[in-house]
C-alpha positions in Angstrom: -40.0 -26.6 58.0 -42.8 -24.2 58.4 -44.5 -23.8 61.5 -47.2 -21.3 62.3 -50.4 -20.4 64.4 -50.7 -16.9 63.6 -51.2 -14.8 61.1 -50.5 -11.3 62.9 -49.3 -8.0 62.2 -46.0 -6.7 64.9 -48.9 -3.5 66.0 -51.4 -7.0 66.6 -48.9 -8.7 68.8 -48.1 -5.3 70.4 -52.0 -4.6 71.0 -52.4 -8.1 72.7 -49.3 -8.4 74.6 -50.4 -4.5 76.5 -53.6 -6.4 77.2 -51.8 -9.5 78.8 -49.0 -7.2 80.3 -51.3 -4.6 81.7 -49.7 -1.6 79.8 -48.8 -0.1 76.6 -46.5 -2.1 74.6 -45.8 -1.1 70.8 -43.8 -2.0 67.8 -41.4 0.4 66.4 -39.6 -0.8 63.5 -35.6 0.1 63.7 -33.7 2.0 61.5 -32.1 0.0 58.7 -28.3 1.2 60.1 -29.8 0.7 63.4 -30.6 -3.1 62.1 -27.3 -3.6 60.4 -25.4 -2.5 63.4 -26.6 -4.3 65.7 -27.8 -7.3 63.2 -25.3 -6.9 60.4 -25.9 -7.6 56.3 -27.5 -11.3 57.0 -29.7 -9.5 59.8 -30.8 -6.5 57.6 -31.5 -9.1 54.9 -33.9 -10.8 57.0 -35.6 -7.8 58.0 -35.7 -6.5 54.4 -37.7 -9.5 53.1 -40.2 -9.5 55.9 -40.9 -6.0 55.2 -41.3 -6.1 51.5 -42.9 -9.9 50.8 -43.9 -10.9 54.2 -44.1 -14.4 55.5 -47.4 -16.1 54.2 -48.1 -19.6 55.3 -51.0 -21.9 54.9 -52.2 -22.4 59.0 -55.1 -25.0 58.0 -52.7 -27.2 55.6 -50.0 -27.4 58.6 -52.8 -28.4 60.2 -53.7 -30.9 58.2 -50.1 -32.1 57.8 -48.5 -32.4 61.5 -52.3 -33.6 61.8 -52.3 -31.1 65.1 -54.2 -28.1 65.9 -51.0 -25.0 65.9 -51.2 -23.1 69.1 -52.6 -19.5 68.8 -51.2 -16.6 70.0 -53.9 -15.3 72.4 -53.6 -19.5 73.7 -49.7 -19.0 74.0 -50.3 -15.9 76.1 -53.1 -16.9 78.3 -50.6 -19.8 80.2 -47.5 -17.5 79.3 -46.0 -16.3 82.6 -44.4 -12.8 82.5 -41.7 -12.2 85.5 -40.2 -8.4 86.0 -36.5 -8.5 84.7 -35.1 -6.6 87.7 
């Protein structure tokens, strides 16, 4: 099932969650051991297919099929609430 509001780069969402946050947040992309490590073969996988094809997805024809509007992510973070973890 594909599901999608968004077409956005990881240094987009970093750029718009510093503006919701109120400081600098940005994306560093892990080392490949780092990813297997902590992620292992399936994990590193994952990450290796985002990197080189990407995840493309047709917003307007979801759209059109769940007959729904898909929530943005400047909508999602304008009601999302943000608490300190400490």
């Amino acid at each position: 099932m594909e599901l999608a509001g968004d077409s956005l780069t990881m240094a987009d969402i970093a750029a718009r969650l510093s503006g919701k946050l109120g400081h600098p947040v940005r994306y560093v992309e892990q080392p490949d051991q780092e990813v297997i490590q902590r992620m292992g073969e399936d994990g590193m996988r994952m990450f290796r297919f985002f990197r080189e094809k990407g995840y493309h997805v047709d917003i307007p024809a979801l759209e059109r099929e769940w007959g729904i509007r898909m929530t943005r992510f400047d909508e999602f973070l304008k009601d999302a609430v943000f608490a300190p973890r400490w």
